[in-house]
LUMVEX-607148 format. One line per field, with one value per atom (N, C-alpha, C): chain; atom name; residue number from 1; x, y, z. Coordinates in steps of 0.05 Angstrom, whole numbers, plus 5000, padded with zeros to 4 digits. Atoms other than C-alpha are relative to their C-alpha. Example, Ala and Ser with C-alpha at 12.3 -4.5 7.8 and 13.67 -1.06 7.14 Angstrom:
2
guvo: c(A A A A A A)
numar: c(N CA C N CA C)
setor: c(1 1 1 2 2 2)
x: c(5018 5246 5018 4984 5273 4985)
y: c(4976 4910 5024 4976 4979 5022)
z: c(5000 5156 5000 4999 5143 5014)
END
This chain:
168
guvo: c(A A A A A A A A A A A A A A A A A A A A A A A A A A A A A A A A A A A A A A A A A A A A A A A A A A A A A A A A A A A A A A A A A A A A A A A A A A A A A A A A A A A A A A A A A A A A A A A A A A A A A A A A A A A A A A A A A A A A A A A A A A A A A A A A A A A A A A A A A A A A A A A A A A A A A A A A A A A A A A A A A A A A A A A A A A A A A A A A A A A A A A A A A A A A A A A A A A A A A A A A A A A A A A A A A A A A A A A A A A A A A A A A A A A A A A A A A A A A A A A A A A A A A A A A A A A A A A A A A A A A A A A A A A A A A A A A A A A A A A A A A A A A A A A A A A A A A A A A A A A A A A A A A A A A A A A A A A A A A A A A A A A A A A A A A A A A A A A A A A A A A A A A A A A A A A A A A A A A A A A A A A A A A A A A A A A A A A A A A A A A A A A A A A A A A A A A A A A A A A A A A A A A A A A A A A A A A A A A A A A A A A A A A A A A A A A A A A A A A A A A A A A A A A A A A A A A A A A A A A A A A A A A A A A A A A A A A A A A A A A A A A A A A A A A A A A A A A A A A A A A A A A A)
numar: c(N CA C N CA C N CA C N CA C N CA C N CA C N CA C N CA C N CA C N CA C N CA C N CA C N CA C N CA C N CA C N CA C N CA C N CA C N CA C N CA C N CA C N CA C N CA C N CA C N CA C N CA C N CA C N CA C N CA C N CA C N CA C N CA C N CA C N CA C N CA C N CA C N CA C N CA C N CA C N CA C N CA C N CA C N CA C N CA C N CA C N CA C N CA C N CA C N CA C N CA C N CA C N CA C N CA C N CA C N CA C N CA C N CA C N CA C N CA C N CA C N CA C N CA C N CA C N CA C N CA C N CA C N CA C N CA C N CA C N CA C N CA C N CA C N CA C N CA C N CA C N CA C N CA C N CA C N CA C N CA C N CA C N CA C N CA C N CA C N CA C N CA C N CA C N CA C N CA C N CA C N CA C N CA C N CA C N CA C N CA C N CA C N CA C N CA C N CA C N CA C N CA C N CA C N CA C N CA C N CA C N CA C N CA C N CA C N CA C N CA C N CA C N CA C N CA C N CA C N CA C N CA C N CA C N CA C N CA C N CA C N CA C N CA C N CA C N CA C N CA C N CA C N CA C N CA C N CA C N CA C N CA C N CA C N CA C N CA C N CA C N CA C N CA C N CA C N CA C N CA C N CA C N CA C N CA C N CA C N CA C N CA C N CA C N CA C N CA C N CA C N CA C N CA C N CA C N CA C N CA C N CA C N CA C N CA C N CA C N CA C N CA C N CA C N CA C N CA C N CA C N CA C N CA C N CA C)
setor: c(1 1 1 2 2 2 3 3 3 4 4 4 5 5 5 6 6 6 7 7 7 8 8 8 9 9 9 10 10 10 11 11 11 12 12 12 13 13 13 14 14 14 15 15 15 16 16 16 17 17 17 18 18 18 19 19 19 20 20 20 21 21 21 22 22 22 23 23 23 24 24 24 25 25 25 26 26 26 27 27 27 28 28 28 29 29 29 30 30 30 31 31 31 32 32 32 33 33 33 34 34 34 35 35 35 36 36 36 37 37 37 38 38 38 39 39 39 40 40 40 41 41 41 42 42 42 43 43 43 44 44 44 45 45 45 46 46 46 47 47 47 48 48 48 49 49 49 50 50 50 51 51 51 52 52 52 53 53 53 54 54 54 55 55 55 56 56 56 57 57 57 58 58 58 59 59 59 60 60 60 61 61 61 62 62 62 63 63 63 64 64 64 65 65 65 66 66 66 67 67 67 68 68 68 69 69 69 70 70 70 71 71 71 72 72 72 73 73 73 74 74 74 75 75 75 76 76 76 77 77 77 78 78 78 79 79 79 80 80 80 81 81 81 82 82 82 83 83 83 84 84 84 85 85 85 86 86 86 87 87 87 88 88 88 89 89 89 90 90 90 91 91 91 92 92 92 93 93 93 94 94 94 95 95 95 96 96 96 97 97 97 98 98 98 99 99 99 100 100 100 101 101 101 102 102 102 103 103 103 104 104 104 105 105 105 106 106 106 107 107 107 108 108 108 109 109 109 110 110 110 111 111 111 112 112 112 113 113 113 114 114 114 115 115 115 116 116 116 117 117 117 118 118 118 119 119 119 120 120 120 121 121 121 122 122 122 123 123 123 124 124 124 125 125 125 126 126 126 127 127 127 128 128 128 129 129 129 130 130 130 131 131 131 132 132 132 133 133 133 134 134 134 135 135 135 136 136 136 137 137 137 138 138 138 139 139 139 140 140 140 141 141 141 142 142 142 143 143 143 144 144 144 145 145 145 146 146 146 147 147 147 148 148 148 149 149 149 150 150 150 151 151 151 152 152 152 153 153 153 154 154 154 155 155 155 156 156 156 157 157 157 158 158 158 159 159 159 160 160 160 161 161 161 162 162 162 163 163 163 164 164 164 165 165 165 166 166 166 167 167 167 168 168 168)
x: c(4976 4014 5026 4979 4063 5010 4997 4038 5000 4995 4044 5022 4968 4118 5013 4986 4150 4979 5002 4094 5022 4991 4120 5034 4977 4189 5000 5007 4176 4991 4999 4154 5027 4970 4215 5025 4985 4256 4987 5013 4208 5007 4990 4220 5029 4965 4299 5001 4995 4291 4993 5007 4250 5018 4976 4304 5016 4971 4355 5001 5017 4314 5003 5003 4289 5033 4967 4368 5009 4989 4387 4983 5020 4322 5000 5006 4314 5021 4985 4378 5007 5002 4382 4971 5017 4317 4995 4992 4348 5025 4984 4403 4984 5022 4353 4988 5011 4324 5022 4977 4390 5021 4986 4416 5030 4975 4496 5001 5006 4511 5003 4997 4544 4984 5021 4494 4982 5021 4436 5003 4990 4472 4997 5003 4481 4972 5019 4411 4984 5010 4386 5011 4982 4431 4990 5013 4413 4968 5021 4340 4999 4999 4360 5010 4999 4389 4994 5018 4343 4981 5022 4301 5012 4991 4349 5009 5008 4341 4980 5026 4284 4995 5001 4312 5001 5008 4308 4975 5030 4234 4994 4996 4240 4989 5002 4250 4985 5021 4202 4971 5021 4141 4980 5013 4088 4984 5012 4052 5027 4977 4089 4990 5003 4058 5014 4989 4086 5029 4967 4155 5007 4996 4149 5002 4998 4137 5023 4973 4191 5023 4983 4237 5006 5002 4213 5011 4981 4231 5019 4976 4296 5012 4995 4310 4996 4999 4285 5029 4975 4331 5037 4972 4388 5011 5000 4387 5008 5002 4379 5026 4971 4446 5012 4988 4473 5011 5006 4463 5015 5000 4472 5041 4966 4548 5016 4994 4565 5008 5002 4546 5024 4975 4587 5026 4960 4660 4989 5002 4635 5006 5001 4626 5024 4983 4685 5026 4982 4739 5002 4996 4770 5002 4996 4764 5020 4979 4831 5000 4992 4830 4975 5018 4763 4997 4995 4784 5012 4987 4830 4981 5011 4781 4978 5019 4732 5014 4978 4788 5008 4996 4790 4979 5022 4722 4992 4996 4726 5007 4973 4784 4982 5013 4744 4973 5023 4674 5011 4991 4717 5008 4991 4746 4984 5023 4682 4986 5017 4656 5003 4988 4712 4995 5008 4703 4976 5024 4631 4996 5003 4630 5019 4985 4678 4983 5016 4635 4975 5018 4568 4991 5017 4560 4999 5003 4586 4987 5028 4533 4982 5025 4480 4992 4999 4501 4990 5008 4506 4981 5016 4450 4976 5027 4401 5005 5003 4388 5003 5005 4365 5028 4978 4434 5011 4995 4447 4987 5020 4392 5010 4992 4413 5017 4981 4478 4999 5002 4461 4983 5011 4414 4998 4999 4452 5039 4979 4517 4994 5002 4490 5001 5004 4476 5023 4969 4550 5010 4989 4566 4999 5011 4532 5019 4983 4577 5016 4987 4631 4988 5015 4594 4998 5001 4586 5013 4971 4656 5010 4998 4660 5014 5000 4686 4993 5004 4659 5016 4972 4728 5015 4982 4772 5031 4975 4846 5010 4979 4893 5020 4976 4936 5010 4980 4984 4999 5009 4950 5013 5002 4943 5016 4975 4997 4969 5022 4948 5013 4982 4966 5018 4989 4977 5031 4972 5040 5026 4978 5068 5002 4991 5066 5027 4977 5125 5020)
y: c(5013 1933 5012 4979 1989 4990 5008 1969 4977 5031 1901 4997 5015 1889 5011 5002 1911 4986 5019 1867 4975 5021 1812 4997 4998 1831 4992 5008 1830 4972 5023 1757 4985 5003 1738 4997 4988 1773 4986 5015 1738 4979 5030 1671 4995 5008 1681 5009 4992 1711 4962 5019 1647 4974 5018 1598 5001 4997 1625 4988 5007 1612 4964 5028 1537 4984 5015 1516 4990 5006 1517 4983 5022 1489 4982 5032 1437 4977 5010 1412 4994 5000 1416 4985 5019 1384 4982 5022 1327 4985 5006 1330 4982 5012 1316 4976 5029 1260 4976 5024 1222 5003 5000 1241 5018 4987 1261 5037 4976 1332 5005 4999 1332 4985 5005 1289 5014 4982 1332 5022 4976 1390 4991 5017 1344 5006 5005 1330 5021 4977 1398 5013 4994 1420 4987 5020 1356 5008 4999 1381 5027 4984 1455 4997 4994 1436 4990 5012 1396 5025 4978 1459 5019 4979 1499 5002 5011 1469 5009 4989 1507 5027 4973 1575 5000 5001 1565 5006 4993 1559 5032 4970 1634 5015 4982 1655 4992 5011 1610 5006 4997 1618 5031 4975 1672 5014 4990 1685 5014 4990 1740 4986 5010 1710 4966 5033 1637 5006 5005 1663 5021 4993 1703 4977 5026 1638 4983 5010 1604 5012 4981 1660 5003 5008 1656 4977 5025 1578 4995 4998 1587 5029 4989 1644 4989 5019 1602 4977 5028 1533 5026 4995 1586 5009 4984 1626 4970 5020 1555 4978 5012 1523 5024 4985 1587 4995 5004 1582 4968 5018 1514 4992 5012 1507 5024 4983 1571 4977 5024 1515 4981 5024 1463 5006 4988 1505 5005 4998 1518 4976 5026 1442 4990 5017 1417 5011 4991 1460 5006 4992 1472 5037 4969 1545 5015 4989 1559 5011 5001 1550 5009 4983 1580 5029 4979 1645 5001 5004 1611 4998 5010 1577 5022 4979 1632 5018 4991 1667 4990 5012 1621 4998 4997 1613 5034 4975 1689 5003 4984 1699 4980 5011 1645 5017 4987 1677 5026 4977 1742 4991 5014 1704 4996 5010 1677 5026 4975 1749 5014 4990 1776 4983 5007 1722 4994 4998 1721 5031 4970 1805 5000 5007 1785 4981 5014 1730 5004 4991 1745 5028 4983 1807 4984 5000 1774 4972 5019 1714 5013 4990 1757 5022 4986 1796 4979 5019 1734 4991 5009 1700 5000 4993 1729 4992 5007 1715 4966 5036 1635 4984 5020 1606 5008 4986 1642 4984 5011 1611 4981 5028 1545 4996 5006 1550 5005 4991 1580 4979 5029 1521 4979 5023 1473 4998 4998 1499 4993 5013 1480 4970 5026 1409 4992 5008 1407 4992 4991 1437 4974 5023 1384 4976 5024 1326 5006 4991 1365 5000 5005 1363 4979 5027 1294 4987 5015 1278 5015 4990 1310 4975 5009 1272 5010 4977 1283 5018 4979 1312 5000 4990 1354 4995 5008 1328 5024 4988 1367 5019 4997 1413 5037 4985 1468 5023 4979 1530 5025 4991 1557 4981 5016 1537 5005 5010 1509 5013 4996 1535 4979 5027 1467 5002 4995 1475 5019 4973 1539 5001 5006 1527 4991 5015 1483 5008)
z: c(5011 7522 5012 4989 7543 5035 4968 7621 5005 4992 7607 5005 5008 7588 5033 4973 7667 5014 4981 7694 4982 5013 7649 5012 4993 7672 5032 4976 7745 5005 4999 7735 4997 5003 7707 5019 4978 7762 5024 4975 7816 4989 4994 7792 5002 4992 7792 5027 4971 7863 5014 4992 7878 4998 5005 7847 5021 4985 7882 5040 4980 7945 5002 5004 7922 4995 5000 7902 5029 4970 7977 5024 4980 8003 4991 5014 7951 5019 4992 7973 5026 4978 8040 5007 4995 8042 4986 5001 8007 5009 4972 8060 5018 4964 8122 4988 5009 8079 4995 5006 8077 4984 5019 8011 5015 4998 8015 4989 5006 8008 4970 5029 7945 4979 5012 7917 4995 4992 7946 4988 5005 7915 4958 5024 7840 4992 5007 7840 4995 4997 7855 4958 5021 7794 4969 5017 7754 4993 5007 7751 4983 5017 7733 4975 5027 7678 4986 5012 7654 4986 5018 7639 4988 5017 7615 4971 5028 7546 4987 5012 7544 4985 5005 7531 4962 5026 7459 4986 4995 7463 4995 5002 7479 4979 5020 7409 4987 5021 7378 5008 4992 7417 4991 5000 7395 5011 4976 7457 5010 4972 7501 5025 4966 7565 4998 4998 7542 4999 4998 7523 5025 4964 7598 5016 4981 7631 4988 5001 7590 5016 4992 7611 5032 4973 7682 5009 4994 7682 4994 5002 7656 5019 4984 7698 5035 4973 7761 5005 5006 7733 5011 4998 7730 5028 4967 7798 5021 4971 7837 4988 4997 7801 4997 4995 7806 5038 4970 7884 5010 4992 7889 4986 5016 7839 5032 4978 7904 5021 4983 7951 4998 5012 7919 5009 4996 7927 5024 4977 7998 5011 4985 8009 5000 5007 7980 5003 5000 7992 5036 4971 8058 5010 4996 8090 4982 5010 8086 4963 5032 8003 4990 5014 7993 4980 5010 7975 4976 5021 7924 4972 5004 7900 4983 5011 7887 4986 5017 7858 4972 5030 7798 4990 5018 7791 4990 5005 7790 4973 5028 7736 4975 5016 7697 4988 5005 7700 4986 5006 7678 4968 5028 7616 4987 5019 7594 4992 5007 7589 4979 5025 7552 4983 5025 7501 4994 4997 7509 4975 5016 7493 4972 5014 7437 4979 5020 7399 4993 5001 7413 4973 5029 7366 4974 5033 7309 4999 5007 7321 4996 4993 7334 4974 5024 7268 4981 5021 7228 4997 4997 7248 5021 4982 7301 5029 4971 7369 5003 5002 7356 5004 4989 7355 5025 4980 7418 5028 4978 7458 4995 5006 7428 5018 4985 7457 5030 4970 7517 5018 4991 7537 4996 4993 7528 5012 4997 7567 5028 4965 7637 4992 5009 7610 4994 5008 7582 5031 4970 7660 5006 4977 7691 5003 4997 7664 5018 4984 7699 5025 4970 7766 5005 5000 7764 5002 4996 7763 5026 4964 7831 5021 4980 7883 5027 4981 7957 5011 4992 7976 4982 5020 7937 5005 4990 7947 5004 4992 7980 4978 5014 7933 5010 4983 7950 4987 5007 7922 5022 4967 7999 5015 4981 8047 5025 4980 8105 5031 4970 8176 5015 4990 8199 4998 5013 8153 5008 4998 8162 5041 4973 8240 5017 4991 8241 5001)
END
C-alpha cells in the first residue's frame, strides 16, 4: 500500500508528461491534414476539455487505481491545452508583441493565484474538497468559449511600438 501510492503517482506525472507531448502533435498533425492552424490548435483544446469535467469523478470514485486513471486523464487533458493555449499566443501574435503578450498572460496567471490562495481555504474549510473539483472542471470548458472567439489574426494594437514604426 505504502509502495503503491508513488507508483500511482508516477502514472499521473507520466500521463501529464505525455499530454504535453500529444497537444503539439495532435495539432500539428491536424495541420498537415489541411486543418488551419488556429483551428488545429481549437480542436486539440476542444477535446481536452471535454475531459476535464472529469476531475470531479476524482472524489467520488472508491477505487484508488480508478481515481489514478481519472487523475492521469485529467492531468493528460491539462498538460496538452496547457501546451497547446502556449501555442496559440505564439500563433497569433507577432514577434515583436510576444513578450507583451506573455507578460499579461503572466500578471494574469499571478492574479488568479493570489485569489486562488485567498478562496480556496475557506471552500475547502466550508465544504471539502468536492466543490473544488467541481469548479475546477468546469473552468477549461468556460476557457474554451473564449478560444473560440479567436480570430486567425490578432489586430494590430499599440502595446509594442513595431520597428517598422520607430524607424521613421
Amino acid at each position: 500500500t505504502h509502495a503503491v501510492r508513488p507508483m500511482r503517482a508516477r502514472v499521473v506525472y507520466l500521463a501529464a508528461d505525455v499530454g504535453a507531448i500529444f497537444g503539439g502533435w495532435a495539432s500539428g498533425w491536424l495541420m498537415r491534414r489541411g486543418l488551419g492552424t488556429l483551428s488545429a490548435r481549437r480542436t486539440v483544446m476542444t477535446v481536452a476539455a471535454c475531459l476535464l469535467p472529469l476531475s470531479p469523478m476524482v472524489a467520488l470514485v472508491a477505487s484508488a487505481w480508478l481515481s489514478t486513471a481519472l487523475a492521469a486523464t485529467i492531468a493528460f487533458a491539462h498538460l496538452s491545452w496547457m501546451i497547446t493555449l502556449t501555442a496559440i499566443a505564439v500563433d497569433l501574435f507577432p514577434s515583436e508583441k510576444l513578450g507583451t503578450a506573455f507578460g499579461f498572460i503572466s500578471a494574469g496567471s499571478g492574479i488568479g493565484g493570489l485569489i486562488s490562495a485567498e478562496v480556496i481555504p475557506h471552500i475547502l474549510h466550508a465544504s471539502g474538497y468536492f466543490p473544488l473539483f467541481i469548479i475546477m472542471g468546469f473552468l477549461h470548458p468556460l476557457a474554451l468559449f473564449m478560444i473560440w472567439s479567436l480570430r486567425e489574426k490578432v489586430p494590430a494594437f499599440p502595446l509594442v511600438r513595431s520597428e517598422e514604426h520607430t524607424s521613421e
